[in-house]
C-alpha positions as CSV (number, residue, x, y, z in Angstrom):
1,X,0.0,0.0,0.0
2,X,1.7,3.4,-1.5
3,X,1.5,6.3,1.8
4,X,1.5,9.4,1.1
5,X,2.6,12.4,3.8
6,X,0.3,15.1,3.6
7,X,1.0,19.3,5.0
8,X,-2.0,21.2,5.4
9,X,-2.5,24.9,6.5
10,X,-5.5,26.1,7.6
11,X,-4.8,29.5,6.1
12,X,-7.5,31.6,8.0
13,X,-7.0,29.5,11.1
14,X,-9.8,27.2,10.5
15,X,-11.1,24.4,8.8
16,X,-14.1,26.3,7.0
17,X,-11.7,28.5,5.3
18,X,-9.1,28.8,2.5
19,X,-6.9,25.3,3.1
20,X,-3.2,24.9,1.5
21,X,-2.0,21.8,0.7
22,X,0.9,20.1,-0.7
23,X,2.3,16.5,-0.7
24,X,6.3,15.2,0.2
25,X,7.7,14.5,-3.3
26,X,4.9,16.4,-5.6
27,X,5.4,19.1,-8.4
28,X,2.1,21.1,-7.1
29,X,0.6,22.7,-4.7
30,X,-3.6,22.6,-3.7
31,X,-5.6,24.7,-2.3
32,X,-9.3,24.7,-1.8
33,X,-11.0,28.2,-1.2
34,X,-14.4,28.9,-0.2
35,X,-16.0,31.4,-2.9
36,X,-16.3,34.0,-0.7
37,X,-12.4,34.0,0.5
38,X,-11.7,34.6,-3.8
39,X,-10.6,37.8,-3.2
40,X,-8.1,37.2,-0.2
41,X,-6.8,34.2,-2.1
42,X,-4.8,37.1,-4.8
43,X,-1.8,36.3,-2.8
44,X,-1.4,33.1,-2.0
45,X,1.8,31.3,-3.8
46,X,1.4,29.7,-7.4
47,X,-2.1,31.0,-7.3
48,X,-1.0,32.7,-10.9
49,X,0.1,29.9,-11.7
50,X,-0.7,27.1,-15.0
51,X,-3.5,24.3,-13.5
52,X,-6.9,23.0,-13.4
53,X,-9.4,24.0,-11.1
54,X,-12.6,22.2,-9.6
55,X,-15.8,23.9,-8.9
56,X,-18.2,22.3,-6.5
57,X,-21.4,23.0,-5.1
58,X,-25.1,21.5,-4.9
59,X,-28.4,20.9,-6.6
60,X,-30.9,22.9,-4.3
61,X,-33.6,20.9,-5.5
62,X,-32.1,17.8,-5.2
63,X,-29.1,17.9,-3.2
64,X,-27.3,16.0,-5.5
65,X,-23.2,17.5,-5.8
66,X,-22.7,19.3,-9.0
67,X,-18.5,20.2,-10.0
68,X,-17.2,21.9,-13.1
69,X,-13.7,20.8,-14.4
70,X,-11.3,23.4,-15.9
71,X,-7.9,24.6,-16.6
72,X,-6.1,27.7,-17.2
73,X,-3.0,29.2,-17.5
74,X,-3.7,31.6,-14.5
75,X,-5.8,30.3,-12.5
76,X,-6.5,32.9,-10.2
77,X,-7.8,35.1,-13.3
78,X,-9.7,32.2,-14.5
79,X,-11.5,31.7,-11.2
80,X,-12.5,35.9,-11.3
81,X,-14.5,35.4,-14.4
82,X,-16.3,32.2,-13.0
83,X,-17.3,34.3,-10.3
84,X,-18.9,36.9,-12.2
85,X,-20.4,33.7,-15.0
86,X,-21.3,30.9,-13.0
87,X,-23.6,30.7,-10.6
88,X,-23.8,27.2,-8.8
89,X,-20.6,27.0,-7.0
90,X,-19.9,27.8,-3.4
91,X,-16.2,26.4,-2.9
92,X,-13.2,25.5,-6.1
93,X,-10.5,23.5,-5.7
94,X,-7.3,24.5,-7.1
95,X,-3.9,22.3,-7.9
96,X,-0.8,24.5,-9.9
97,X,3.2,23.4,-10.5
98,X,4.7,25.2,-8.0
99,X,7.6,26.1,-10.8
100,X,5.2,26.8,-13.1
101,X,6.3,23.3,-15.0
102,X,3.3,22.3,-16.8
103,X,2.4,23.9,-19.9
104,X,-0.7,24.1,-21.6
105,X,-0.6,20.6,-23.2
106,X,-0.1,19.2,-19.7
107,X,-3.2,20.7,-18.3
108,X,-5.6,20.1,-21.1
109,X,-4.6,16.4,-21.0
110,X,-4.9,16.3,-17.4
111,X,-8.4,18.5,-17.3
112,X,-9.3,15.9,-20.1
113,X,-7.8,12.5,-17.6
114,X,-10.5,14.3,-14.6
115,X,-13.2,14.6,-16.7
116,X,-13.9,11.3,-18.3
117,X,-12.7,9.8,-14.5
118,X,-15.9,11.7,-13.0
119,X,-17.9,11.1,-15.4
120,X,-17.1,7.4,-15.4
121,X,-17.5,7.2,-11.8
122,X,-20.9,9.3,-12.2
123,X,-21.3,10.4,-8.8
124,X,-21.0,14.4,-9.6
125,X,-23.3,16.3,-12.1
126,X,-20.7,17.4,-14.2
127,X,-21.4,20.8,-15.3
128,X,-19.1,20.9,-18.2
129,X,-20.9,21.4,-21.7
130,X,-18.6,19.1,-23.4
131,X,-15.4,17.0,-22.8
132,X,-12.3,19.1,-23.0
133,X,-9.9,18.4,-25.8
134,X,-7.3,16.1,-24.7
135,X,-3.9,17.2,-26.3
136,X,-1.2,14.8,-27.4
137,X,1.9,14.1,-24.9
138,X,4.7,11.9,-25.3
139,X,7.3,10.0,-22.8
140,X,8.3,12.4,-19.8
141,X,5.5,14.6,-20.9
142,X,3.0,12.0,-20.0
143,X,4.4,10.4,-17.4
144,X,4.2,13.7,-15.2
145,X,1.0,14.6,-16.7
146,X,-0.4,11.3,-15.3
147,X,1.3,11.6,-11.6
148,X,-0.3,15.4,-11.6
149,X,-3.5,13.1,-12.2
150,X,-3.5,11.0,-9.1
151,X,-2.5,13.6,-7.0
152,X,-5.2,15.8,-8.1
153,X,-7.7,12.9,-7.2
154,X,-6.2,11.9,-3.8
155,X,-6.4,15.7,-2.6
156,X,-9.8,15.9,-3.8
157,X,-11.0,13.0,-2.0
158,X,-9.1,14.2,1.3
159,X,-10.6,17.4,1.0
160,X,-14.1,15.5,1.2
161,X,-15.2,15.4,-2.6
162,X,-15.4,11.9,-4.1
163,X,-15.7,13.3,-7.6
164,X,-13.0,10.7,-8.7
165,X,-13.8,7.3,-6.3
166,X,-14.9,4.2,-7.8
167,X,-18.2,3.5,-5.3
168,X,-16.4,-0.2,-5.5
169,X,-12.8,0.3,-6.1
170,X,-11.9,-3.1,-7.5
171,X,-14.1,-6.8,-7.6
172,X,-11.5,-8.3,-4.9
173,X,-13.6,-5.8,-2.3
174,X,-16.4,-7.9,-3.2
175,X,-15.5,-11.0,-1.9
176,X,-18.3,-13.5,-1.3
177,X,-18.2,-13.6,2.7
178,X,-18.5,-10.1,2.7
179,X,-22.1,-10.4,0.8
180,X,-25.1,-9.4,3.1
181,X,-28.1,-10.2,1.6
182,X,-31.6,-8.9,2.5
183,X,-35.1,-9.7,2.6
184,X,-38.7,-9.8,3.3
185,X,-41.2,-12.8,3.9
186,X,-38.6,-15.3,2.3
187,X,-37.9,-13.2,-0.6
188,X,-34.6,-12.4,-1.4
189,X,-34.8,-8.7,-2.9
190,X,-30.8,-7.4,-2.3
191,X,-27.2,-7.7,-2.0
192,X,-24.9,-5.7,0.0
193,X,-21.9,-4.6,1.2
194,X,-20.5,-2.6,3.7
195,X,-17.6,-0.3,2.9
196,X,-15.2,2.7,4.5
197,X,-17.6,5.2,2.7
198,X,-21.0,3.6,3.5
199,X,-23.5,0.5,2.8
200,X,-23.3,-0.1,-1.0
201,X,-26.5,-1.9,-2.2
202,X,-24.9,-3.9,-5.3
203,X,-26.0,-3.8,-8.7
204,X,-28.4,-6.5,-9.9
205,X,-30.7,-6.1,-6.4
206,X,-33.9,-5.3,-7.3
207,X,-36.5,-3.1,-4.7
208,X,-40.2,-4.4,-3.4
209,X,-43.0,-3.2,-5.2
210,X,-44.8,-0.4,-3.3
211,X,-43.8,1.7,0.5
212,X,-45.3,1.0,3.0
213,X,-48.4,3.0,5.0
214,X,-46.5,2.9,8.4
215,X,-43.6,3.8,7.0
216,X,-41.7,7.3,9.8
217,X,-43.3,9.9,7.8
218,X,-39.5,11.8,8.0
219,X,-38.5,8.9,5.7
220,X,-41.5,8.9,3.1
221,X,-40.0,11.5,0.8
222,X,-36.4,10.3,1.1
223,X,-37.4,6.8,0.1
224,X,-39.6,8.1,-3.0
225,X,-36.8,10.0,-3.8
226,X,-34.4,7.6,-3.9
227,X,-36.5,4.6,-5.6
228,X,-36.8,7.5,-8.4
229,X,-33.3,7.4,-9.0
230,X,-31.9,6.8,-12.4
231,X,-29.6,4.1,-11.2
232,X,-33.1,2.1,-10.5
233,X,-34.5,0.7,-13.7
234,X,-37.8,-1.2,-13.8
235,X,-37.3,-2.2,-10.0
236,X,-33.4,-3.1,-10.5
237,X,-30.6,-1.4,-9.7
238,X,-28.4,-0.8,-12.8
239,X,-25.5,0.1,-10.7
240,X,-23.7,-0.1,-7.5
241,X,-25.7,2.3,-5.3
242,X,-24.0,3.8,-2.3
243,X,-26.3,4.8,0.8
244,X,-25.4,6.4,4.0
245,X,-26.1,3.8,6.8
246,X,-27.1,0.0,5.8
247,X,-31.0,1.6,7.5
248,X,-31.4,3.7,4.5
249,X,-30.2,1.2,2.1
250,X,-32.8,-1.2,3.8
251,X,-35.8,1.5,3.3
252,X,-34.8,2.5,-0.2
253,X,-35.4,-1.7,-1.1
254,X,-38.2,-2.6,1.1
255,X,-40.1,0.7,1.1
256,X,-40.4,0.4,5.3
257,X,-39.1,1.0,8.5
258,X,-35.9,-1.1,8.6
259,X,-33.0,-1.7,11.1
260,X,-30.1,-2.5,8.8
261,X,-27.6,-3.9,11.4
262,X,-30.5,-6.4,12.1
263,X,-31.9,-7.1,8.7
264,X,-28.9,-7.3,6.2
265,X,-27.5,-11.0,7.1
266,X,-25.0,-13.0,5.6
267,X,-25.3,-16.7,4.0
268,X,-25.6,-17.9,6.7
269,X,-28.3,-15.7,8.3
270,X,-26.0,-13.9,10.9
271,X,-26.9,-10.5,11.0
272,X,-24.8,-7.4,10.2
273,X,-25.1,-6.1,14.4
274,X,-23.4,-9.7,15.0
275,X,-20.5,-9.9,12.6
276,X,-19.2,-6.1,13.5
277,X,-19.5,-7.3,16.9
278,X,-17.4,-10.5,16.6
């Protein structure tokens, strides 16, 4: 397993404000900035300098995370006229070369590398009208272009945006004792599995016809919400669906009340409660 060592400053002194960071061994240097710290940001190092940027905020209707994936060749300049011409955004994350080392070829191939990544993980509405031209890079070129890459995605996951995470990262996470499995009056409707992020309801499980009557009124809407998803197709799911608590994952199948840590059980009927127990 590769470790990384991480520096962070909390550049207003707390954890709501602009954050700096940089990683041991890395070319760049990240910062995420709240939109309405843009204007102290005009003197923060590299800020000038050639990158791509990240723009995040949320649906208000549906509170589904939207992001916006650019590049520039000063960034700070870049994120003034965003300011003034885009509207959804409340924070943007920023990665530069701290030498100013990448040119513009490096950046539109890396803008290019983030974009088809989020929109092949597909948890982000991805503002962007259309993909960004990828430009053509060679040896060294690429090599560094590709390292800029990762970084950018493991500082935007630490900084709490999983733009770029695979919901499962690979199919040895799924291994078969790890399966929970739920259902209702003998009926098998699900699979699960619990993971560092959340309860992932696997792709393939299907949800029970109809909710409930005595279902807590505070979870009514969230579970016609959620069985209205796009990722639900004729009563299956047509993806690996990630839920908050393995509760929510069981209301969004069964339409009910549901204790997750009681309900989800493996093969051999032991329940979720006892296997984190031991």
């Amino acid at each position: 397993m590769e470790e990384n060592v991480v520096t962070m400053i909390l550049k207003n002194g707390t954890p709501t404000g602009i954050i700096q960071a940089n990683l041991d061994e890395w070319i760049g240097v990240s910062y995420k900035i709240p939109r309405n710290k843009l204007k102290e940001c005009k003197e923060l190092k590299d800020i000038n300098n050639t990158g791509v940027y990240i723009l995040i905020g949320v649906d208000e209707e549906t509170g589904n995370n939207r992001a916006y994936i650019g590049e520039a060749e000063n960034i700070y300049k870049r994120l003034l006229q965003h300011n003034k011409s885009k509207e959804f955004w409340s924070e943007c994350l920023v990665f530069v070369s701290q030498d100013n080392s990448l040119n513009k070829a490096h950046i539109k191939y890396i803008e290019n590398e983030l974009y088809g990544k989020a929109i092949n993980v597909d948890r982000f509405i991805i503002e962007n009208e259309s993909q960004p031209t990828k430009s053509s890079l060679d040896g060294a070129d690429e090599i560094r272009a590709n390292k800029f890459c990762k970084k950018v995605q493991l500082l935007t996951s630490l900084y709490g945006y999983h733009l770029f995470d695979e919901i499962i990262k690979n199919d040895k996470e799924i291994l078969q004792e790890k399966i929970l499995y739920l259902t209702n009056n003998k009926i098998e409707y699900a699979r699960g599995i619990l993971t560092d992020e959340g309860f992932v309801i696997l792709k393939g499980s299907k949800i029970k016809e109809g909710i409930s009557e005595g279902i807590s009124p505070s979870l009514l809407k969230f579970a016609e919400r959620e069985r209205n998803s796009k990722n639900i197709v004729k009563g299956e799911f047509v993806k690996d669906y990630l839920c908050s608590s393995p509760s929510m994952a069981g209301v969004i199948v069964l339409g009910r009340n549901c204790n997750g840590y009681r309900e989800w059980k493996s093969k051999d009927g032991k329940t979720l409660k006892d296997i984190i127990n031991g």
